[in-house]
DRENDO-1510 file (C-alpha; in Angstrom, 1 decimal, always signed):
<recs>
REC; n; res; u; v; w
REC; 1; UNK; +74.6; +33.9; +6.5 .
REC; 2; UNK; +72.8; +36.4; +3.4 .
REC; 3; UNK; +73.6; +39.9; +4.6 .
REC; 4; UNK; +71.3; +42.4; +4.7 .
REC; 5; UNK; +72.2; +45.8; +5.3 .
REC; 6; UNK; +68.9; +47.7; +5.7 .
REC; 7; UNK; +68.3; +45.4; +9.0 .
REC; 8; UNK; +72.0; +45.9; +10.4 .
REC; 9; UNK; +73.9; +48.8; +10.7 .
REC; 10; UNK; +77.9; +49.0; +10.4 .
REC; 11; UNK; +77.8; +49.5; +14.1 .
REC; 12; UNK; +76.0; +46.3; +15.1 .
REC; 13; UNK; +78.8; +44.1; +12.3 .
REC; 14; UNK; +81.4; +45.7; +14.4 .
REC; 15; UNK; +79.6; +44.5; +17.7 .
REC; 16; UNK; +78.9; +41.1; +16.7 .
REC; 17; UNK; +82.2; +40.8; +15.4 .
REC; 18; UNK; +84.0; +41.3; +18.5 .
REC; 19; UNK; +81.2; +39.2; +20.4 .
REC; 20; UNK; +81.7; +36.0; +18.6 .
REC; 21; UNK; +85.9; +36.6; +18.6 .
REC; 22; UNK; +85.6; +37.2; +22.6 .
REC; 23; UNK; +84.2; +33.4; +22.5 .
REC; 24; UNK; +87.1; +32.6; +20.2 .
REC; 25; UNK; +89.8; +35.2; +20.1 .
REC; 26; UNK; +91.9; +33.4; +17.6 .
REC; 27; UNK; +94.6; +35.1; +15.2 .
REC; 28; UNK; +96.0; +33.0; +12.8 .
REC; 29; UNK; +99.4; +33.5; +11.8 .
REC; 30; UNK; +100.5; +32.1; +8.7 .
REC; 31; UNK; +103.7; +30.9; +6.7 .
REC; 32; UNK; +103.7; +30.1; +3.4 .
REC; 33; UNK; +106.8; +28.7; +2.7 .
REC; 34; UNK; +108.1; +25.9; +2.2 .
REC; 35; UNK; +104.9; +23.7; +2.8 .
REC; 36; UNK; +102.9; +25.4; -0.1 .
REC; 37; UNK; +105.2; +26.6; -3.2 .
REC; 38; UNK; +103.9; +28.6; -5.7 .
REC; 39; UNK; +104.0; +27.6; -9.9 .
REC; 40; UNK; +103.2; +29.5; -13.0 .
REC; 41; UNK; +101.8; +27.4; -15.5 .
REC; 42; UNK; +102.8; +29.9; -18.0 .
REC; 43; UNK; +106.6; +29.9; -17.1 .
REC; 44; UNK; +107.1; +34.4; -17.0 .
REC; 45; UNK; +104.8; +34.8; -20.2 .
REC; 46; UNK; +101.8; +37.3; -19.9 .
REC; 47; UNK; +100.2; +39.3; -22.4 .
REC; 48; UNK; +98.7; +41.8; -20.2 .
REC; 49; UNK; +101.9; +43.6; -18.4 .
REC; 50; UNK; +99.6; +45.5; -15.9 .
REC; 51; UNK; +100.9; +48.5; -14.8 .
REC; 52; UNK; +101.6; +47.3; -11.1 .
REC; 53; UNK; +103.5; +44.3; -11.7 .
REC; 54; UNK; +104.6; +44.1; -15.9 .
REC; 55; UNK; +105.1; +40.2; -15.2 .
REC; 56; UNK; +107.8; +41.0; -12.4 .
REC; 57; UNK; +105.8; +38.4; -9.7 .
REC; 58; UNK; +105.7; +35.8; -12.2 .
REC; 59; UNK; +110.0; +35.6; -12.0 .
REC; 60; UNK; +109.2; +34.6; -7.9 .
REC; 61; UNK; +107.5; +31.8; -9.3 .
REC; 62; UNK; +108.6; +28.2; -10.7 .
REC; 63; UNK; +107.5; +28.2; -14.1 .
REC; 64; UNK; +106.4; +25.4; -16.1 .
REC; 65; UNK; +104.6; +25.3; -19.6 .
REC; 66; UNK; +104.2; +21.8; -19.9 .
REC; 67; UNK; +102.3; +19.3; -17.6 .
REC; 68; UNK; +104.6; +16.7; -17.1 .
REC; 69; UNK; +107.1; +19.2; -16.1 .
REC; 70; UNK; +104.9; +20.7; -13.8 .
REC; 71; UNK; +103.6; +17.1; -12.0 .
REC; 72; UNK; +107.3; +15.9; -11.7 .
REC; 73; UNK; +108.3; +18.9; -10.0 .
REC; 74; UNK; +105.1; +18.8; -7.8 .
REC; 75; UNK; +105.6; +15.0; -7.1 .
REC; 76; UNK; +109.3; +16.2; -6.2 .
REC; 77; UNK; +107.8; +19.1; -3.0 .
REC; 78; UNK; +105.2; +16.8; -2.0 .
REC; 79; UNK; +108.5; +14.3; -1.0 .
REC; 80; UNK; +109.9; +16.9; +0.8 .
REC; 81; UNK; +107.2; +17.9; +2.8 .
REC; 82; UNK; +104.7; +20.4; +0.4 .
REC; 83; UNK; +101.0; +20.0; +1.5 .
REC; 84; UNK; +99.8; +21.8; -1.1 .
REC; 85; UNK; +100.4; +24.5; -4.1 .
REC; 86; UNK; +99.4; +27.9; -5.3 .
REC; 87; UNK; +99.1; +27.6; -9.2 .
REC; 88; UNK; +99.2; +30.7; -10.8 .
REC; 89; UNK; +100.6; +32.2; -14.0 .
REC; 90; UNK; +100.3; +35.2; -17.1 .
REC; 91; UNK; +96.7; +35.6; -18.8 .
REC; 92; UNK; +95.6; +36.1; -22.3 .
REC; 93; UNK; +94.7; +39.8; -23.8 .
REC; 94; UNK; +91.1; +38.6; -22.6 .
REC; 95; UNK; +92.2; +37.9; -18.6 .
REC; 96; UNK; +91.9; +34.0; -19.1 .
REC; 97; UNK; +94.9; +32.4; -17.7 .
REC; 98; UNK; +97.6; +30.9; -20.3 .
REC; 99; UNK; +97.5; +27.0; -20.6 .
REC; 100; UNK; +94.9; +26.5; -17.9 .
REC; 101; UNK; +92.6; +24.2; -19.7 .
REC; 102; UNK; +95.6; +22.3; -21.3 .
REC; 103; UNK; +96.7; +22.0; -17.3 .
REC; 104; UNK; +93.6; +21.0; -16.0 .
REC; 105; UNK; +94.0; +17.5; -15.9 .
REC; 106; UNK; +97.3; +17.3; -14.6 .
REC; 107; UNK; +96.1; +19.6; -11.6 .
REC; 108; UNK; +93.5; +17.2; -10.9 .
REC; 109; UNK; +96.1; +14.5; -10.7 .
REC; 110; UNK; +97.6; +16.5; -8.6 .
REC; 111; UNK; +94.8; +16.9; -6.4 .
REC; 112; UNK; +93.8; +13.3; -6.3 .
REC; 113; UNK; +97.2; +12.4; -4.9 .
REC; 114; UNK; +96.2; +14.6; -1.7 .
REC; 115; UNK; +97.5; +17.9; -2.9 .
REC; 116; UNK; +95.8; +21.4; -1.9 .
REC; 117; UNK; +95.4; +23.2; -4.7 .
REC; 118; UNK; +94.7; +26.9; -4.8 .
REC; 119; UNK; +93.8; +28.2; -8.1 .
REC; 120; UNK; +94.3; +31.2; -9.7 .
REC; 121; UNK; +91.9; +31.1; -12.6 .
REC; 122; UNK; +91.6; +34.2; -14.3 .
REC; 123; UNK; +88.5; +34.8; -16.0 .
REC; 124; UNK; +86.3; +31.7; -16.0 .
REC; 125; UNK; +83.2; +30.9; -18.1 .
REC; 126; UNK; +80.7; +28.5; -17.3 .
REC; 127; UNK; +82.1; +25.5; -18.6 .
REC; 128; UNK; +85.6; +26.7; -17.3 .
REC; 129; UNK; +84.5; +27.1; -14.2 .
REC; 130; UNK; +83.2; +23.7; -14.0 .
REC; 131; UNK; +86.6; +22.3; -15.5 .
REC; 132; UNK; +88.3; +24.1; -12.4 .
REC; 133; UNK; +85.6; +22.6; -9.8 .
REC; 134; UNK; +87.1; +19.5; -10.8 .
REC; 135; UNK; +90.5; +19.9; -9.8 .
REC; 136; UNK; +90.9; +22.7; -7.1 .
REC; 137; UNK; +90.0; +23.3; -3.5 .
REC; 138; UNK; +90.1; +26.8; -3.1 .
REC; 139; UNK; +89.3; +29.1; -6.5 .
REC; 140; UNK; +90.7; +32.7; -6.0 .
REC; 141; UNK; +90.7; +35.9; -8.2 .
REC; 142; UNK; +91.4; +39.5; -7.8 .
REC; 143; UNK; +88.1; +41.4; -7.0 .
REC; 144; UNK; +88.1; +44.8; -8.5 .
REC; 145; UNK; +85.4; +47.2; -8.1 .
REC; 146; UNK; +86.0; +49.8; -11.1 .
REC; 147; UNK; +85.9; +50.4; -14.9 .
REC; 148; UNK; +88.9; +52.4; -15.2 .
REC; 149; UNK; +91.2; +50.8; -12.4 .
REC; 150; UNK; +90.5; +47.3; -14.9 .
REC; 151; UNK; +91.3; +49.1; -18.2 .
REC; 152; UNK; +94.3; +51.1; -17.2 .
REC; 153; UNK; +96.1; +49.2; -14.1 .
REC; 154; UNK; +95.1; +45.9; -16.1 .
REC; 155; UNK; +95.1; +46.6; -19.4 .
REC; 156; UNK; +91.8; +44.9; -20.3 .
REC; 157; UNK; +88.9; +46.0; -22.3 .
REC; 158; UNK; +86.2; +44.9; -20.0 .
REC; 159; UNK; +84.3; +46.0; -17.1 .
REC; 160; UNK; +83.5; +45.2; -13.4 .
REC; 161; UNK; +80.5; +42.7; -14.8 .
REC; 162; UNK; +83.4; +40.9; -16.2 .
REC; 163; UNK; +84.8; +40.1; -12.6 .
REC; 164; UNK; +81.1; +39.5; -11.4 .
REC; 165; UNK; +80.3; +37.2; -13.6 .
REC; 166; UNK; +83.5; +34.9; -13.2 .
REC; 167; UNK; +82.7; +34.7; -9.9 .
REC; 168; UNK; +79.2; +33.5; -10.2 .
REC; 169; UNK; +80.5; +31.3; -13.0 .
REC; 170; UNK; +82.9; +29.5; -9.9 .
REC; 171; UNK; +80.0; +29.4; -7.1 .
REC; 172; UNK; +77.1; +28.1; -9.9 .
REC; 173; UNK; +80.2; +24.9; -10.5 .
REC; 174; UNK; +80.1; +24.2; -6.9 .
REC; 175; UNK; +83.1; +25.1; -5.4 .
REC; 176; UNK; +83.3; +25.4; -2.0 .
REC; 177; UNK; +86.0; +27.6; -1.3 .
REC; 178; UNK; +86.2; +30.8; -3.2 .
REC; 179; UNK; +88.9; +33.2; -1.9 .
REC; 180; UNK; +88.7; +36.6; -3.4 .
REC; 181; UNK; +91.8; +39.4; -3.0 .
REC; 182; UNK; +91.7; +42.7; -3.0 .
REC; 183; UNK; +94.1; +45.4; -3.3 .
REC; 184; UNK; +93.6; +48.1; -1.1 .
REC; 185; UNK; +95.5; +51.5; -3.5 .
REC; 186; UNK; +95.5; +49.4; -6.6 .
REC; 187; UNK; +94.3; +52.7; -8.6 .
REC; 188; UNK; +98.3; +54.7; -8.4 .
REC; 189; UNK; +98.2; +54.3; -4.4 .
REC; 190; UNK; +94.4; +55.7; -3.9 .
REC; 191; UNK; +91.1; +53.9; -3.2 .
REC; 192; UNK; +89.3; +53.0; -6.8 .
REC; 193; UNK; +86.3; +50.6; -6.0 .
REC; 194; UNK; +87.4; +48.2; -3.1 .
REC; 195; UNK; +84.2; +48.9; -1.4 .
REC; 196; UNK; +82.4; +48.4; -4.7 .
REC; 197; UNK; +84.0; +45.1; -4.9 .
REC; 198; UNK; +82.9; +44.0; -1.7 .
REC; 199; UNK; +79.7; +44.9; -1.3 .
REC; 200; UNK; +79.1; +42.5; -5.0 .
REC; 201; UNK; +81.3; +39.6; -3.3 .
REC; 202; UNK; +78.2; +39.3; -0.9 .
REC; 203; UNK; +76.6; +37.2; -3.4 .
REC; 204; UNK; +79.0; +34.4; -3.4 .
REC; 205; UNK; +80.0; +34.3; +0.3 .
REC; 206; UNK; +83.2; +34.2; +0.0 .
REC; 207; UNK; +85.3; +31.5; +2.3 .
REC; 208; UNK; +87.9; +33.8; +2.8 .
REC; 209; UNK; +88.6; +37.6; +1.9 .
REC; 210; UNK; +92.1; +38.5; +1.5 .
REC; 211; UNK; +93.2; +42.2; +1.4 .
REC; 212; UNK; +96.6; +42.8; +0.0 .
REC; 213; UNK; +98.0; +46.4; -0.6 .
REC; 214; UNK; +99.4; +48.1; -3.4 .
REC; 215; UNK; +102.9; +48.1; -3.5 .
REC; 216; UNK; +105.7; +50.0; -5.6 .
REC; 217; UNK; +107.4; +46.9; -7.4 .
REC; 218; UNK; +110.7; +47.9; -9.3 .
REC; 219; UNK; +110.6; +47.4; -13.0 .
REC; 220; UNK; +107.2; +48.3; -13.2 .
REC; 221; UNK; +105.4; +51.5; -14.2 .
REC; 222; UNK; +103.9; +52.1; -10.9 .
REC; 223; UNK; +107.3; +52.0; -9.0 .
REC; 224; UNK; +107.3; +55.5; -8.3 .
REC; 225; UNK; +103.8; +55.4; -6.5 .
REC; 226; UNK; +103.5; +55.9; -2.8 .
REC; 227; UNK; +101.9; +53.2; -1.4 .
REC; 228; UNK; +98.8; +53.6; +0.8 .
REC; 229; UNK; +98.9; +54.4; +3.7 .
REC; 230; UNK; +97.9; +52.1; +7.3 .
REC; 231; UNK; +94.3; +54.4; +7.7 .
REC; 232; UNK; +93.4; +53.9; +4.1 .
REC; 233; UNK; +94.3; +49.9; +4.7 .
REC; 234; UNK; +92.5; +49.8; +7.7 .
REC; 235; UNK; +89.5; +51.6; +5.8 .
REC; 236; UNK; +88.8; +48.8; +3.5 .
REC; 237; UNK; +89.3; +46.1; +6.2 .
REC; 238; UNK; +87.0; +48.1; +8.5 .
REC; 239; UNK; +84.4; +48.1; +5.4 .
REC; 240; UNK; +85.2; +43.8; +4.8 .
REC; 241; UNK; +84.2; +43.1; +8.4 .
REC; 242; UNK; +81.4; +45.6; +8.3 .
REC; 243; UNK; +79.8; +43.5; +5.2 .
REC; 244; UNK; +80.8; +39.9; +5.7 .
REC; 245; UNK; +81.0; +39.9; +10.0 .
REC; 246; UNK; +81.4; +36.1; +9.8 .
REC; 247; UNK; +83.8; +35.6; +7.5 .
REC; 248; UNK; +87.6; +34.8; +8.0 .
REC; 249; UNK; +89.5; +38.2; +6.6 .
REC; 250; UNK; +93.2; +38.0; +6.3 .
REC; 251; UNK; +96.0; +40.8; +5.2 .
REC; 252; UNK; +98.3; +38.8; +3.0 .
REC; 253; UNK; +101.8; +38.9; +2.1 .
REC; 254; UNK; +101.6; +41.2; -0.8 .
REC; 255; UNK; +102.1; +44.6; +0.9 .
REC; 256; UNK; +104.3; +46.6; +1.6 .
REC; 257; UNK; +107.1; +44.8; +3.8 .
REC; 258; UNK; +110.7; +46.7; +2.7 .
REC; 259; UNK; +112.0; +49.6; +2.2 .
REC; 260; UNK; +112.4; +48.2; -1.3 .
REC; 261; UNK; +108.3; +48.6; -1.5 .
REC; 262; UNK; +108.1; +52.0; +0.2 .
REC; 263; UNK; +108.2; +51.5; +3.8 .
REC; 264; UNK; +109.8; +51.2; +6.5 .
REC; 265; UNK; +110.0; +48.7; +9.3 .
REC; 266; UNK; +107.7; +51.1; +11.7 .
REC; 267; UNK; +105.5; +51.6; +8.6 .
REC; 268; UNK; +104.9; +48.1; +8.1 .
REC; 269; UNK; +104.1; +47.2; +11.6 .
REC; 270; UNK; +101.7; +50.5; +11.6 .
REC; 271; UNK; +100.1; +48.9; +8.5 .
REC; 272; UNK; +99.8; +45.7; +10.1 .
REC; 273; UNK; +98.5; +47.0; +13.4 .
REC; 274; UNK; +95.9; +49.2; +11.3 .
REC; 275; UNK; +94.7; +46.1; +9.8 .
REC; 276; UNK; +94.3; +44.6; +13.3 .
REC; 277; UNK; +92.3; +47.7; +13.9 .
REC; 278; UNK; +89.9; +47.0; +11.0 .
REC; 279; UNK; +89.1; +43.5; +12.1 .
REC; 280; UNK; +91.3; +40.8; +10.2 .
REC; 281; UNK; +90.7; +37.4; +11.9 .
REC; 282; UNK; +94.4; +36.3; +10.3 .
REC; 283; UNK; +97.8; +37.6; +8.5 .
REC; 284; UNK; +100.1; +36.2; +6.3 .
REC; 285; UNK; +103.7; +36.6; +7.5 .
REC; 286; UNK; +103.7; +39.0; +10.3 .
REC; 287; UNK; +105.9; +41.3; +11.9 .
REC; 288; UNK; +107.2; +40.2; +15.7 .
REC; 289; UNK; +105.6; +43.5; +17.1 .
REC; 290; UNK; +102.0; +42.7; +14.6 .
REC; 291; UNK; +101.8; +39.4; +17.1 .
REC; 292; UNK; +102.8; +41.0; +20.5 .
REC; 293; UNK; +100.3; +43.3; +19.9 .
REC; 294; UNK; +97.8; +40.8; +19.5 .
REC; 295; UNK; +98.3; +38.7; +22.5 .
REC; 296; UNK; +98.4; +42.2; +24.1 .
REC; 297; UNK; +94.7; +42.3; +23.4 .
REC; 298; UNK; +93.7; +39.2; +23.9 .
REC; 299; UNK; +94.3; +37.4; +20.8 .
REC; 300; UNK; +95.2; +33.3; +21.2 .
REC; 301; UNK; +97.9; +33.2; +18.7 .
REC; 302; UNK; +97.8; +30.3; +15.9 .
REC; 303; UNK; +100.2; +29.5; +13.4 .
REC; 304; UNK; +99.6; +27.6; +10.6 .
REC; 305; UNK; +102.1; +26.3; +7.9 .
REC; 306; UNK; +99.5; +27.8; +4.6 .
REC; 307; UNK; +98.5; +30.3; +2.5 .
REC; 308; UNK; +95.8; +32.4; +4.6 .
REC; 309; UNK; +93.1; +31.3; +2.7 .
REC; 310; UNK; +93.4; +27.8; +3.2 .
REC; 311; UNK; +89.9; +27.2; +5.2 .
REC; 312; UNK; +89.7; +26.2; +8.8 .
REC; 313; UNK; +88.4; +23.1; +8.7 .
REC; 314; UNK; +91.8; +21.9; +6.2 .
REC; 315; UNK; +93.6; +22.7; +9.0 .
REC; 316; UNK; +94.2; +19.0; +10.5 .
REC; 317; UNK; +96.1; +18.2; +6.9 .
REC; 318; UNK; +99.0; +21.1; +7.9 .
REC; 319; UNK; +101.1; +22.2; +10.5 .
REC; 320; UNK; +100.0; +24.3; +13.1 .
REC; 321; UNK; +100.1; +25.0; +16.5 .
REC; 322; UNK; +98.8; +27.3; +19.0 .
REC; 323; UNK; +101.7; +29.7; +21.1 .
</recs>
């Protein structure tokens, strides 16, 4: 569906929203682990150190620099039950992500033997992006919206039409499934272009839009930061389902969960309930109080053994069930 925003106002997205969800009314719930693991294919290596994470995410991952590594251990979840894998890793000074083309074939393997495969890819030009058509299902990358968030959260020396353009590169290959994030705070705990970035996603039509949240991550120069706060979380969800009404919107499992990341339990679950507010249609690994709260209002609970921006219609492949 193209969007057009001098024919509808945000009013009428919110409207039709709940409309076509009274038909439905389904939340999906989902848990990642231990049906979708996630691997670095640049073991902890980056040459960026952003400012919000220095590489610390990277040490949550299994890390691999070498293909055969990486497909044995693959071949090795997929016995005990993986469906699928998030691949991942450090990029280059330019944002291209370390030993992807060198990987490439081995992720197609992977994918031929009936793995899901959600790809990172960093910064992707045309004939990259084609490479990566090839061998994933669902292509994901960080939107971001603002010069000065990219050079001094990210450490690159580009712009937003860096960002753009990778994302065109993906949808001109063919791909089917792109899955942007975006991080609500990402600029020291304030909004910095999130709205900018969605309102230029419109022209891929994303499959899925995933809005994680800045969060205070030890060892890191950002640790200090407050994070955001539920109202400005439910702000950019509010603004997602006000430009892309049809489209699945999930919060995902980075935010702030733990004291550890700057809030409490009843801060999380306010954060989570804001995001309900805003209009997600799903949510990585909820609070107990996140789904009462939904069934409260109506919401048909399902849970599904994924990353939230596996797409519906893969959902016969996984485990899930309704409550």
């Amino acid at each position: 569906m193209e969007f057009k925003k001098s024919a509808v106002n945000a009013k009428d997205f919110k409207m039709r929203f709940n409309n076509r969800t009274m038909a439905e009314r389904i939340m999906r719930a989902y848990n990642i682990w231990p049906s979708f693991p996630s691997i670095s294919i640049s073991g902890r290596a980056c040459a960026l150190n952003c400012r919000h994470c220095n590489g610390v995410y990277l040490r949550f991952m299994e890390g691999y620099t070498e293909p055969d590594k990486f497909l044995s251990a693959a071949y090795r979840h997929m016995e005990k039950g993986a469906k699928g894998f998030l691949i991942s890793g450090g990029c280059d000074r330019d944002g291209r992500m370390l030993n992807l083309p060198k990987f490439l074939p081995a992720i197609k393997e992977l994918h031929e033997s009936g793995a899901i495969i959600k790809l990172h890819t960093g910064f992707a030009d045309e004939a990259l992006a084609a490479e990566i058509a090839d061998s994933t299902d669902i292509a994901s990358m960080e939107a971001v919206g603002d010069d000065e968030t990219i050079r001094e959260i990210f450490h690159l020396n580009c712009g937003v039409k860096k960002y753009k353009e990778t994302f065109r590169n993906l949808k001109k290959a063919g791909i089917k499934y792109i899955a942007p994030h975006i991080a609500a705070g990402l600029h020291y705990g304030r909004l910095k272009g999130e709205f900018r970035a969605l309102q230029y996603l419109r022209e891929i039509n994303p499959s899925t839009i995933s809005i994680i949240v800045f969060s205070p991550t030890g060892g890191t120069e950002l640790e200090n930061i407050p994070p955001p706060t539920a109202e400005t979380v439910k702000s950019v969800v509010s603004r997602a389902r006000e430009i892309f009404p049809e489209t699945h919107i999930i919060l995902g499992a980075l935010r702030p969960r733990s004291p550890t990341t700057g809030v409490n339990h009843d801060e999380r679950v306010r954060m989570e309930i804001a995001a309900l507010d805003g209009g997600i249609s799903g949510i990585e690994m909820p609070s107990s109080e996140f789904l009462r709260e939904a069934r409260r209002r109506g919401w048909r609970i399902r849970h599904v053994e994924a990353y939230g921006v596996l797409p519906i219609d893969y959902e016969e492949r996984v485990k899930s069930f309704y409550e």
